[in-house]
N, C-alpha and C positions, 0 to 999 in steps of 0.2 A: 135153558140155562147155558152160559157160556163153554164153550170147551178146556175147562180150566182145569188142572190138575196134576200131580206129580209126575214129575218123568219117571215112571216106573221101570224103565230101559237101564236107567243109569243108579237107581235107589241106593241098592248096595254097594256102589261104589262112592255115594254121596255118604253113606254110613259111616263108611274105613277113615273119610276127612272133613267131617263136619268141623271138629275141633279147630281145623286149620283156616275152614274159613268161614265161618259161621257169622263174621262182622260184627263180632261181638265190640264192645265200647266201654267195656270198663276191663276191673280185674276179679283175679277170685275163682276159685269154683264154681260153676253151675250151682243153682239151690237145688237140693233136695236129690244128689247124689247117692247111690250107695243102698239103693231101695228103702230111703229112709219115706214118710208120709208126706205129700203133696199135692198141692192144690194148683191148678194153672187154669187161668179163664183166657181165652183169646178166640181169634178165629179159625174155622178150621179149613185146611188148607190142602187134605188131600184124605186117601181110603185106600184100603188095604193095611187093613188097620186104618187106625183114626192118627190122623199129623195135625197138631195144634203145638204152635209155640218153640216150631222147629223140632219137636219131640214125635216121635213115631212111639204112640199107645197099640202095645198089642189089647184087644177086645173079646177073646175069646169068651171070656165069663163077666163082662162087663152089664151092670144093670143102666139101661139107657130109659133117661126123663124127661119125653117132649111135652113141652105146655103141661105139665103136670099129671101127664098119661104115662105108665109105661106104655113100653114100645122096644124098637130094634134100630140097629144101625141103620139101618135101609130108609128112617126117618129123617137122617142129616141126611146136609146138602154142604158142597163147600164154601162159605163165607159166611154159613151161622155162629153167634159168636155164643160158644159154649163154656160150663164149667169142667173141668175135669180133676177127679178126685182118685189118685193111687199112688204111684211109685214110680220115681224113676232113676234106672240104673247107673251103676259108677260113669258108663260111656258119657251120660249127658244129654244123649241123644236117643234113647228108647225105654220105653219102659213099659206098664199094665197098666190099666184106666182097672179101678173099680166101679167108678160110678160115671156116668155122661149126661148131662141136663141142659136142655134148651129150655129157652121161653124169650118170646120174641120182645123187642122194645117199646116198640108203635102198633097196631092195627085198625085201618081206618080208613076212611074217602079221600083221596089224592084232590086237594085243591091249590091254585096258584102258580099251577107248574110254569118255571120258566128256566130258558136255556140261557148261560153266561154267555153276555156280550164279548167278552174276552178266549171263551175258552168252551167251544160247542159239544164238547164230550164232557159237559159241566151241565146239569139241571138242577134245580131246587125246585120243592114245593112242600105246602102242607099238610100236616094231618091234623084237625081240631088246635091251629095253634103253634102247633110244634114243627119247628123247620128241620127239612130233610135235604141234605146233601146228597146226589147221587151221582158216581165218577164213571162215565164209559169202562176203565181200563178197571176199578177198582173193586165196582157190584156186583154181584153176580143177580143174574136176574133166573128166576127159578119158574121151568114153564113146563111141569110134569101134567099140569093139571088144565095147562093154559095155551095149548100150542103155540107158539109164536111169539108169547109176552117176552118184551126187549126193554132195551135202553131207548129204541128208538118211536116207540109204540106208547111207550109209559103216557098217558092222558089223565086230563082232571075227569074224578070221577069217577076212576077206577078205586076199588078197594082192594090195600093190600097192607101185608103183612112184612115187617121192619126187623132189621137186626145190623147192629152197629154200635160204636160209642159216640158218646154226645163230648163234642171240645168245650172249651172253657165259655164258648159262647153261648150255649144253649142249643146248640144245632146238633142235628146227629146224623154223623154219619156213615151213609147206609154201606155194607158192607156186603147186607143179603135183601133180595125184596121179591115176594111171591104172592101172585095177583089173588082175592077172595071173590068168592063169589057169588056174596053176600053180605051185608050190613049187620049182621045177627048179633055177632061178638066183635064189640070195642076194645081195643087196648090204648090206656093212655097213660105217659106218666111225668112228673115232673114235681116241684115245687108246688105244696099247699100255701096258696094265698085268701085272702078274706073268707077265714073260716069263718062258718056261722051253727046253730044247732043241727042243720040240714044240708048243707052246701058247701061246698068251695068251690076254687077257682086254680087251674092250671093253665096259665100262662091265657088266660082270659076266658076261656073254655068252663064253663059252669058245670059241675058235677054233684048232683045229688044222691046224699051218702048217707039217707034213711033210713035205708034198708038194707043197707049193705054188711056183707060179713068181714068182718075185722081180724086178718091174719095175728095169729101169733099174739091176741087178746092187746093190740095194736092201739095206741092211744094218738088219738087226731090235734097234731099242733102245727102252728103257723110252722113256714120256713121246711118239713121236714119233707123228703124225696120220697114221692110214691108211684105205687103201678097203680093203674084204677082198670079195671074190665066189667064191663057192664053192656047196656045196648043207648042210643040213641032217640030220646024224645020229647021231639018238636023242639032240637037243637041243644037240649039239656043231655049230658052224660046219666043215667041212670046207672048209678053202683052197683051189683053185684057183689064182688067182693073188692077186699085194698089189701094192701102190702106194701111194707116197706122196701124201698130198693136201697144194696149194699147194708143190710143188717144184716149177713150173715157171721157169726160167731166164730170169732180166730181164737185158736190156744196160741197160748206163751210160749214163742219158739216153734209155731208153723212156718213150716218151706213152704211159697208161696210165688207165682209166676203170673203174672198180668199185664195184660195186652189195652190198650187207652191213651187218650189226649189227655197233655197237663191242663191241669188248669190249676187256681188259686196260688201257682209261682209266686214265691218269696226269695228265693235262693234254689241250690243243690238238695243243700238239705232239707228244705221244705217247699213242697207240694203234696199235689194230689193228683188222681188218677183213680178212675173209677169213684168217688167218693172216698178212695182210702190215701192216709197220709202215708209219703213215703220220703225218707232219708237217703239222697244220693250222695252224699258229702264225703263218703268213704271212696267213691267210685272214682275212678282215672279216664277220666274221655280222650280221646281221643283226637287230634285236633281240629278233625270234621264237622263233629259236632256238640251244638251248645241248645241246652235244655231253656227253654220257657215254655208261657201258656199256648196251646192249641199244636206240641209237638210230639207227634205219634209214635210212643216208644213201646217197649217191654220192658217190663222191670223184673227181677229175681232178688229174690232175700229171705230173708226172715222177718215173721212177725214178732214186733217185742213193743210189751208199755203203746200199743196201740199206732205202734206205727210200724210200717214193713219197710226195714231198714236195709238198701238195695246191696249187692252184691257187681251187680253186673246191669249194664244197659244195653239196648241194643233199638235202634231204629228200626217203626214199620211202615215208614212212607223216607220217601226219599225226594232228591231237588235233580239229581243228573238224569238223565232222557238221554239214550244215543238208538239210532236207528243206522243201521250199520250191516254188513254183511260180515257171516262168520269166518275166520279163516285157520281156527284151529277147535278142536275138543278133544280135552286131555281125559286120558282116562278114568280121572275122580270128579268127573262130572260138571269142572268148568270148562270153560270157555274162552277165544279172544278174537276179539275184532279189529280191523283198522280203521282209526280215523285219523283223518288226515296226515297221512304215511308214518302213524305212529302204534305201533300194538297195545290195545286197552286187554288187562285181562278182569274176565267177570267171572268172579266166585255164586253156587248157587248153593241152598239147602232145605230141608225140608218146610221153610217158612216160603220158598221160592213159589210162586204159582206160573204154569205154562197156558198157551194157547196154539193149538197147532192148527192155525188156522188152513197150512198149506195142505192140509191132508194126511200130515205124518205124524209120528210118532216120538220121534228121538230126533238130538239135534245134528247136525251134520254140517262139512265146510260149503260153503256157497249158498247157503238160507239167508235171505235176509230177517232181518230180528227187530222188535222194538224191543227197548228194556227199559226200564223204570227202577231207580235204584240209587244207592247212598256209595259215596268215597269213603276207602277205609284205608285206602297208602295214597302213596302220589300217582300211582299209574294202576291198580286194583279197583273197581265198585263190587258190592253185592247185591245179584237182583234178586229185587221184591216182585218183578214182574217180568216174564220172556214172552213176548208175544210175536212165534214166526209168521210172515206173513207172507201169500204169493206177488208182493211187487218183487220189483228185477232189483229196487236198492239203487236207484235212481236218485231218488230225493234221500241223499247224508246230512243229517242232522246231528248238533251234541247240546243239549242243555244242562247249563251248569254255573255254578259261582266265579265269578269274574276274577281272575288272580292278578293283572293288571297286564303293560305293555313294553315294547322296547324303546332306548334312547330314540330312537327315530317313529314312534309311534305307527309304526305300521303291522304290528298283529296285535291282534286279542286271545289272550291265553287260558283257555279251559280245561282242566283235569291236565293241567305240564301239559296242554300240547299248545302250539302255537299257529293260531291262522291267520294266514294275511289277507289285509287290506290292500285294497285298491281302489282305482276310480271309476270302478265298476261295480264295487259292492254297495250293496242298495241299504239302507240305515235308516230308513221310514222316516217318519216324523222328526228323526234326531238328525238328518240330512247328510251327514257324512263324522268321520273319526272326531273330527273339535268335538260335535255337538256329542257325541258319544261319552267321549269322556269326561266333559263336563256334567252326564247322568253318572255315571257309573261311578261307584264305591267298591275299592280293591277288598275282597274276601266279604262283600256284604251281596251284591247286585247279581240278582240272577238273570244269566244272558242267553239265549239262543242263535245257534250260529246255523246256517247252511251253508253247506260246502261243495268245491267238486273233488274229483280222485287226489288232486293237488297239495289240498288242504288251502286253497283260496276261500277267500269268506265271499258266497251271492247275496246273503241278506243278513242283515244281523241285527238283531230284536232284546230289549232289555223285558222282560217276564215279571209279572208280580207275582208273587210270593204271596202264601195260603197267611190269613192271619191270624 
């Protein structure tokens, strides 16, 4: 598994100012303040105690549910995506899990795998069907059992074990993935298609449901979202048992915290996430960002009349990338860097995940960093991801949404900073600034710049955007 996990160095000092910069996106109190009853599903993101959802769960007496075994903390891993059921306190920021349950999404033969032509820390492949996204910077790959199993090693024909949310496309994407080592136990799930008395079909995947035992006295109709687990034969899913996925039963005026891609966008106030509808239209965004289908948020609210009507939003994937060398870390645990002789400051929190790849522990000035992360002022991001790393910070990079240029067209301006052009900067295919700007769209185009100490632009790349 990747070396990912909370800066434990700095924890308590991210405690004293989450509130400050937590990148939250709307307004309102936190849901479920005050140790009132709460539910929050997302992934989980660090230990010593359990961090899911920016929340630090103390676990001292927590009942923990994997695949429907008890079990112990010691069964997560970070980037399973869990339920968590307790309390959490007036801060916002901590509280008690009562209860903790996994159950993974997919499990199954890795067929098709292929690497993105555009973007090689990008692979997809299948499992009976069902398409798998997996991100270098975003999976964690889980190898207690598996020496060595990577992002880089992932092969067809491996069997493993999935945990992630599915966007509006039907893809899911993987978050956690942990190699089997065995074919024994199938997990599949999706849409029931051409039911019949014995059969149906998930996304072409034939599953015979004979024999199978029927959760929760479960009644089989077209259209409805299920898990299926069973074993494999001569290419027929064999049922075991089924389950409905996202039936689980909200009271009137549950606090409620959920981690997921939109999908079926209509507006603010109508989408969904995870299977459940949810009302942003109360919420104040911020002007970074704008909600539609396939966009990785957190939502907080209450559940009311079947809809969980948001309070607050907050981004869990982000568009800006700076690789950059540190040159300050304040004492509540962010950070700032320069790019191109302008000071970027980076807010972190418990939603943050680390990779020390240099061999260290805590961050320091003169590390060079990757960060993966969202705008939440004009010169602030909050990372979703800190990745130190041992280069020297040679290659400065910033990717980000294109704000446009000057009377005289010679920079291109990302996060308020401005780089300039020249007739040296290399503009690929688009040939030089004309062709540039005739691609680019002021606050829609996401752009990639490479710079030197100067803030001179050496190459400059227009990026597509996740869909």
């Amino acid at each position: 598994m990747n070396n990912k996990f909370k800066l434990s160095a700095l924890a308590s000092a991210i405690t004293l100012t989450l509130a400050a910069c937590g990148g939250g996106s709307g307004t309102g109190d936190i849901a479920g303040i005050g140790g009132s009853g709460y539910t929050s599903t997302g992934t989980v993101t660090g230990f010593g105690s359990v961090y899911v959802n920016g929340v630090k769960y103390e676990t001292d007496s927590t009942e923990f549910d994997v695949e429907g075994i008890s079990a112990t903390q010691n069964e997560l891993a970070i980037g399973m995506v869990v339920r968590v059921e307790g309390t959490v306190n007036a801060d916002g920021q901590t509280g008690t899990a009562s209860r903790i349950v996994f159950d993974d999404e997919l499990q199954g033969p890795v067929s098709n795998l292929t690497v993105d032509a555009a973007n090689p820390d990008i692979k997809t492949f299948d499992i009976l069907g069902i398409s798998v996204k997996v991100d270098r910077r975003r999976t964690e790959f889980d190898d207690k059992d598996n020496q060595g199993f990577s992002f880089d090693n992932l092969t067809d024909g491996n069997t493993v074990e999935v945990s992630g949310f599915f966007d509006a496309n039907g893809m899911l994407n993987a978050t956690y993935i942990d190699r089997e080592n065995s074919l024994d136990d199938i997990k599949l799930q999706g849409k029931i298609t051409n039911l019949t008395a014995t059969t149906f079909e998930i996304n072409g995947q034939t599953v015979n449901h004979n024999t199978a035992e029927l959760d929760d006295n479960l009644i089989l109709v077209e259209g409805l979202w299920v898990k299926v687990e069973g074993t494999l034969d001569t290419g027929i899913l064999v049922a075991s048992e089924i389950e409905a996925v996202n039936n689980d039963s909200y009271d009137e005026n549950d606090e409620m915290d959920i981690e997921g891609f939109i999908s079926d966008f209509v507006s603010n106030g109508d989408f969904t996430v995870n299977g459940i509808s949810v009302d942003a239209s109360n919420v104040t965004l911020s002007d970074y960002v704008t909600l539609g289908n396939n966009v990785w948020i957190e939502v907080e609210g209450t559940y009311a009349n079947g809809v969980l009507v948001a309070d607050e939003i907050e981004l869990r994937d982000g568009e800006v990338e700076i690789d950059a060398v540190i040159d300050q870390v304040n004492d509540d645990g962010s950070f700032s860097v320069t790019v191109g002789g302008q000071s970027i400051e980076v807010q972190i929190g418990y939603e943050t995940k680390f990779d020390f790849e240099d061999g260290t522990s805590e961050l320091s000035i003169g590390q060079f960093v990757e960060i993966d992360g969202y705008q939440i002022d004009a010169n602030t991001l909050f990372a979703l991801e800190v990745d130190v790393e041992d280069a020297s910070g040679d290659d400065n990079e910033l990717q980000g949404i294109y704000q446009g240029t000057n009377e005289t067209q010679d920079v291109i301006k990302i996060l308020n900073i401005e780089f300039t052009v020249n007739d040296n900067t290399d503009f690929g295919d688009l040939n030089d600034m004309t062709g540039f700007l005739a691609s680019a769209v002021v606050g829609e185009t996401l752009v990639k710049v490479e710079y030197d100490i100067d803030g001179v632009a050496i190459q400059v790349e227009i990026e597509e955007e996740d869909d």
